[in-house]
Each structure stands twice: as structure tokens, then as C-alpha cells.
N, CA and C atoms as an extended XYZ file, in Angstrom:
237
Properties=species:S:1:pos:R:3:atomname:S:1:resname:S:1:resid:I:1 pbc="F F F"
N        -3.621       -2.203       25.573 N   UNK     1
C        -3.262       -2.054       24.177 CA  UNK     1
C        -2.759       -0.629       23.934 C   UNK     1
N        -1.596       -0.459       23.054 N   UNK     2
C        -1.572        0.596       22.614 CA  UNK     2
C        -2.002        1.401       21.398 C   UNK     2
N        -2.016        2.829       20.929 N   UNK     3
C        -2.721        2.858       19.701 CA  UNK     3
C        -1.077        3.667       18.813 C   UNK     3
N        -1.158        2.374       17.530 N   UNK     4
C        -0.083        3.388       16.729 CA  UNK     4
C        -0.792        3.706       15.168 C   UNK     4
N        -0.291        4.422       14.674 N   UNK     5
C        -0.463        5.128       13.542 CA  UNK     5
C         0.374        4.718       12.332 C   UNK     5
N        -0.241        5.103       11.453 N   UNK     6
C         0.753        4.503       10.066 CA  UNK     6
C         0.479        5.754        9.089 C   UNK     6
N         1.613        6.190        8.365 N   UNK     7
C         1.820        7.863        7.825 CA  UNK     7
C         2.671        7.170        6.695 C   UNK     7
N         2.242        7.667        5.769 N   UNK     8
C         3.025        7.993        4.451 CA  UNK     8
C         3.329        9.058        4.399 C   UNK     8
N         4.895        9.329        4.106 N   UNK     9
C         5.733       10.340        4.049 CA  UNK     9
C         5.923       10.572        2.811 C   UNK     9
N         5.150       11.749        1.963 N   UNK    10
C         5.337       12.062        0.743 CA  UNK    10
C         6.405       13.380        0.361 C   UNK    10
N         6.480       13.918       -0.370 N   UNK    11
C         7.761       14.946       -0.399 CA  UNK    11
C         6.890       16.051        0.187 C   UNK    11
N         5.977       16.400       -0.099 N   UNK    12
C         5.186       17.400        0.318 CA  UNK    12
C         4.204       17.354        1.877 C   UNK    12
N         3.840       16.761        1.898 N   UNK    13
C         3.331       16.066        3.463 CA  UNK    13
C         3.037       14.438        4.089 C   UNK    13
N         2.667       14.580        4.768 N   UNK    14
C         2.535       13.418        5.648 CA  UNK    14
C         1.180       12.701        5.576 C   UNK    14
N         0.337       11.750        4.828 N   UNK    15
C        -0.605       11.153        4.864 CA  UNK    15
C        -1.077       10.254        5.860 C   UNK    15
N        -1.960       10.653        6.666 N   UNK    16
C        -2.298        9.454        7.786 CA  UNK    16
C        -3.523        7.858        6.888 C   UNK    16
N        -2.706        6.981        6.936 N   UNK    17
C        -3.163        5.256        6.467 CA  UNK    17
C        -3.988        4.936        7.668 C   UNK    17
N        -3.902        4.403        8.514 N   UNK    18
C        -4.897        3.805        9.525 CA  UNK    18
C        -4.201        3.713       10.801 C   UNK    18
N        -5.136        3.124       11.770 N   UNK    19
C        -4.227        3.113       13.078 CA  UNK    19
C        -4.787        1.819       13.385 C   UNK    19
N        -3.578        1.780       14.323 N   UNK    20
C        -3.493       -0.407       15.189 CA  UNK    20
C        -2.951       -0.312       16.359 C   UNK    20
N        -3.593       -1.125       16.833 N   UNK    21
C        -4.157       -1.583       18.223 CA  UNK    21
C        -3.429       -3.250       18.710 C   UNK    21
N        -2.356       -2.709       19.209 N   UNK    22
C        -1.624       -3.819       19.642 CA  UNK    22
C        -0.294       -3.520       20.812 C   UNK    22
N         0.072       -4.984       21.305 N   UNK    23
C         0.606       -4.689       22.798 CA  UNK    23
C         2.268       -4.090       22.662 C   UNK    23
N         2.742       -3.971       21.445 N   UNK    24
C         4.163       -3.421       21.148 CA  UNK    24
C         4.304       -2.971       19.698 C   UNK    24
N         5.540       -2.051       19.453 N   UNK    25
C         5.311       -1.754       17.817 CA  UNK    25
C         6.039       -2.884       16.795 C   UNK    25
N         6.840       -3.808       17.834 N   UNK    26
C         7.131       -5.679       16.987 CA  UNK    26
C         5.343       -5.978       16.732 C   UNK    26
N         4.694       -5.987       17.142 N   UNK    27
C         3.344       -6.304       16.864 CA  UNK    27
C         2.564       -5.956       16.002 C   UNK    27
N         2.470       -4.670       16.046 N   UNK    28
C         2.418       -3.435       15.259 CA  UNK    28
C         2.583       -3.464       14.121 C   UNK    28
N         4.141       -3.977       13.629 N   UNK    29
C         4.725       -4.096       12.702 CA  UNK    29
C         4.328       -4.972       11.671 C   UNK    29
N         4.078       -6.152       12.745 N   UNK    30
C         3.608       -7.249       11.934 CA  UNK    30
C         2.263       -7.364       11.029 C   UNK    30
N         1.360       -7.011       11.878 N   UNK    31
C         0.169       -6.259       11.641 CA  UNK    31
C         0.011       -5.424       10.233 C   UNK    31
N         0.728       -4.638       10.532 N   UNK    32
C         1.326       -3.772        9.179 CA  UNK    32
C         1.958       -4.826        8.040 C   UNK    32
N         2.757       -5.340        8.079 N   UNK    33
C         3.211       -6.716        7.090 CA  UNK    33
C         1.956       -7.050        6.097 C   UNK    33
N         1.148       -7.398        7.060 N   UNK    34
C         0.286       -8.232        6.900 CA  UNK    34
C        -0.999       -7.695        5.805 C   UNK    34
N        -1.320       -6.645        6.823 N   UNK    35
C        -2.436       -5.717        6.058 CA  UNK    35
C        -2.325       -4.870        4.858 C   UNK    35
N        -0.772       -4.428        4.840 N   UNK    36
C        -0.479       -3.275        3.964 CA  UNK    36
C         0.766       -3.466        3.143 C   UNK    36
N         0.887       -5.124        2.991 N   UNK    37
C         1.562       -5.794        2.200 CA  UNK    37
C         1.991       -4.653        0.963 C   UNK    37
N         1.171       -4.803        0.410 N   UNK    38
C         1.085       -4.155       -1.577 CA  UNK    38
C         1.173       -2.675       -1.262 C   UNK    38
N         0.648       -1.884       -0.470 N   UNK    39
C         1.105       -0.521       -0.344 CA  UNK    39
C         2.426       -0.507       -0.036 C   UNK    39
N         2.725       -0.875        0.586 N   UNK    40
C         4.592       -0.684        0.987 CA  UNK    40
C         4.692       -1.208       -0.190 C   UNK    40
N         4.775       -2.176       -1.454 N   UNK    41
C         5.295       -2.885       -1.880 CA  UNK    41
C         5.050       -1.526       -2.745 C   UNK    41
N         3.993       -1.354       -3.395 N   UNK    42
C         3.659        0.106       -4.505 CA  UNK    42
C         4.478        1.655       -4.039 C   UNK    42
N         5.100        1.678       -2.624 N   UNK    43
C         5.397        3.099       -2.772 CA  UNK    43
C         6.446        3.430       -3.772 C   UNK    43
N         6.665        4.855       -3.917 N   UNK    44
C         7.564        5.060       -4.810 CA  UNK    44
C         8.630        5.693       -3.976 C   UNK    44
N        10.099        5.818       -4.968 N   UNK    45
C        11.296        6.001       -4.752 CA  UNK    45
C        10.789        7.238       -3.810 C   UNK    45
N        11.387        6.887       -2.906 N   UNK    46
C        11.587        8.436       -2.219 CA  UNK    46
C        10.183        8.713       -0.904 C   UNK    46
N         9.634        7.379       -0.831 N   UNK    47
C         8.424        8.050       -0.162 CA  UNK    47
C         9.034        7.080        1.023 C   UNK    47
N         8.365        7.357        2.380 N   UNK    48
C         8.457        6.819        3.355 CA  UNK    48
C         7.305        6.109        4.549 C   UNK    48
N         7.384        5.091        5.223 N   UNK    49
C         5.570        4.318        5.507 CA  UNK    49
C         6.357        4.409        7.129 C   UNK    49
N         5.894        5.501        8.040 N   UNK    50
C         5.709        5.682        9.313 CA  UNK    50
C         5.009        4.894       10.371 C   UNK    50
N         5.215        4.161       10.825 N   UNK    51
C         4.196        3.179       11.984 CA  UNK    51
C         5.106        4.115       13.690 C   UNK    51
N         3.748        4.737       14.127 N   UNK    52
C         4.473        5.655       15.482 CA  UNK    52
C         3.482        5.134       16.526 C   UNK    52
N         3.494        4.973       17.483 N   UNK    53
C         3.049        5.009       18.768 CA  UNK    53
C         2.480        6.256       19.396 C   UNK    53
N         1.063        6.501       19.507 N   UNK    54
C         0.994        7.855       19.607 CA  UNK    54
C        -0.053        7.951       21.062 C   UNK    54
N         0.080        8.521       21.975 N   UNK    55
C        -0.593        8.893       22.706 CA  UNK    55
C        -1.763        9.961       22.556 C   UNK    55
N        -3.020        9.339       22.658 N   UNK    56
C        -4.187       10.621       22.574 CA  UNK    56
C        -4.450       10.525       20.796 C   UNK    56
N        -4.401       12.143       20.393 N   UNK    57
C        -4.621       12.261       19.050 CA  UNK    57
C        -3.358       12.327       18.155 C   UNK    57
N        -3.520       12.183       16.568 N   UNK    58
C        -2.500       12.278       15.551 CA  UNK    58
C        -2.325       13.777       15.966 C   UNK    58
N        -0.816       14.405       15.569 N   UNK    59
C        -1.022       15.698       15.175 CA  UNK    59
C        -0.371       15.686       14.439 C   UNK    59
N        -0.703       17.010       13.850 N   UNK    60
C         0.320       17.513       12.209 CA  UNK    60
C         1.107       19.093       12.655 C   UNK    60
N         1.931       19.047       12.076 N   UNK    61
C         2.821       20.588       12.007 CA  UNK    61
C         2.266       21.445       11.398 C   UNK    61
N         2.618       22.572       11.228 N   UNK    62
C         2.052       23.463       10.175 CA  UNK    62
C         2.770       23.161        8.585 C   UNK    62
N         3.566       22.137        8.834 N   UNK    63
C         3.623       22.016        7.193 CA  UNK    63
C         3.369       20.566        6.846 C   UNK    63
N         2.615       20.198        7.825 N   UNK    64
C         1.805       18.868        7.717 CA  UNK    64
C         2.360       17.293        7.701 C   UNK    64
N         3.521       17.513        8.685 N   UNK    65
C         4.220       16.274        9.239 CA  UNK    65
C         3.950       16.326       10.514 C   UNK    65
N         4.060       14.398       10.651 N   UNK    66
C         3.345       13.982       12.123 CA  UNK    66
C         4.249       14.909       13.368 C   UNK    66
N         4.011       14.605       13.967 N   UNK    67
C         4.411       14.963       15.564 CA  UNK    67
C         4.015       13.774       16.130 C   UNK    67
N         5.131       13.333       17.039 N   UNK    68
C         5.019       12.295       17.374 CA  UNK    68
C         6.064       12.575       19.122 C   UNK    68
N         4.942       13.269       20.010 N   UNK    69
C         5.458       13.423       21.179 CA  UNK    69
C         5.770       12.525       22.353 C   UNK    69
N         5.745       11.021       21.587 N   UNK    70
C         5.659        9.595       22.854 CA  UNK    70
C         5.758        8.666       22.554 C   UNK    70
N         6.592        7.545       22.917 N   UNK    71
C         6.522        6.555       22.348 CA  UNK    71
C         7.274        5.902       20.938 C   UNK    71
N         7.648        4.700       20.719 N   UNK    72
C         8.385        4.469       19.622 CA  UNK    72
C         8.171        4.999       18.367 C   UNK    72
N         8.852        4.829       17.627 N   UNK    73
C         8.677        4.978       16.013 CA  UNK    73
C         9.606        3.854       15.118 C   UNK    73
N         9.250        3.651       13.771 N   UNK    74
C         9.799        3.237       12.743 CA  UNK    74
C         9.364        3.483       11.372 C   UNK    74
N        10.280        3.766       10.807 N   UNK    75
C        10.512        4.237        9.241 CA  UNK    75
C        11.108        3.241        8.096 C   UNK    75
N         9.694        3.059        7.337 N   UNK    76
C        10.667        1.944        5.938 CA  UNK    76
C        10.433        3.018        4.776 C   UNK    76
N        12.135        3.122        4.260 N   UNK    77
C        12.334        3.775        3.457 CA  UNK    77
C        12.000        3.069        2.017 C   UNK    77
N        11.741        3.616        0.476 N   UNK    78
C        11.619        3.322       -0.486 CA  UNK    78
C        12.416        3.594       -1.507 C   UNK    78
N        13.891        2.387       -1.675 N   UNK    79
C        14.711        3.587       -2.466 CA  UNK    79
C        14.541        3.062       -3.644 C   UNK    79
């Protein structure tokens, strides 16, 4: 299994949502569909819902966006 992460991208930083445990990020994804239906559905204009593939631990930058040194990513935008 792999472990990915799910980040809300706010204008100001990066919020870590939960992490999932599944064999691809099509899986992943779905997973996400599923669970976090109404949050994606509630974000607002301009925010962004991160699902990354992350090896080891989350990290943050110094201005508090993910780092994401491995592995896939995908971004649903909110316009």
C-alpha cells in the first residue's frame, strides 16, 4: 500500500485533511470522492484540495506549503 495525503491549498498556506492508504492515486482518488464528497463540494473560489503520494513524513516549507519529494500528485481546482 501506499500512503497519500490530502492538503487544502488556502491563499495563505497549506492545510493537511487526512491521509489514505491505497494501491494507486486512481484509488486514492476515489477514496477521496467518496469520503470528502461535501468538502470539495464547500471549498471556496480560489482554494485548492491536494491528494500527493508521499513517502515517509508530510513536510511543509517555510511558508507552509507541502513538499512533495516522490511520487504522484493531483490538484482540483475551485473556480
Amino acid at each position: 500500500m501506499k500512503k497519500f495525503v490530502v492538503v487544502i491549498r488556502l491563499e495563505e498556506k497549506d492545510v493537511y485533511v487526512t491521509s489514505i492508504e491505497a494501491e494507486s492515486l486512481n484509488e486514492a482518488q476515489k477514496i477521496l470522492d467518496k469520503r470528502y464528497f461535501n468538502e470539495k463540494e464547500s471549498m471556496k473560489k480560489g482554494e485548492v484540495m491536494i491528494i500527493a503520494e508521499v513517502d515517509g513524513e508530510l513536510v511543509f516549507d517555510v511558508n507552509n506549503r507541502i513538499v512533495v519529494t516522490s511520487g504522484n500528485m493531483n490538484m482540483f481546482y475551485k473556480f
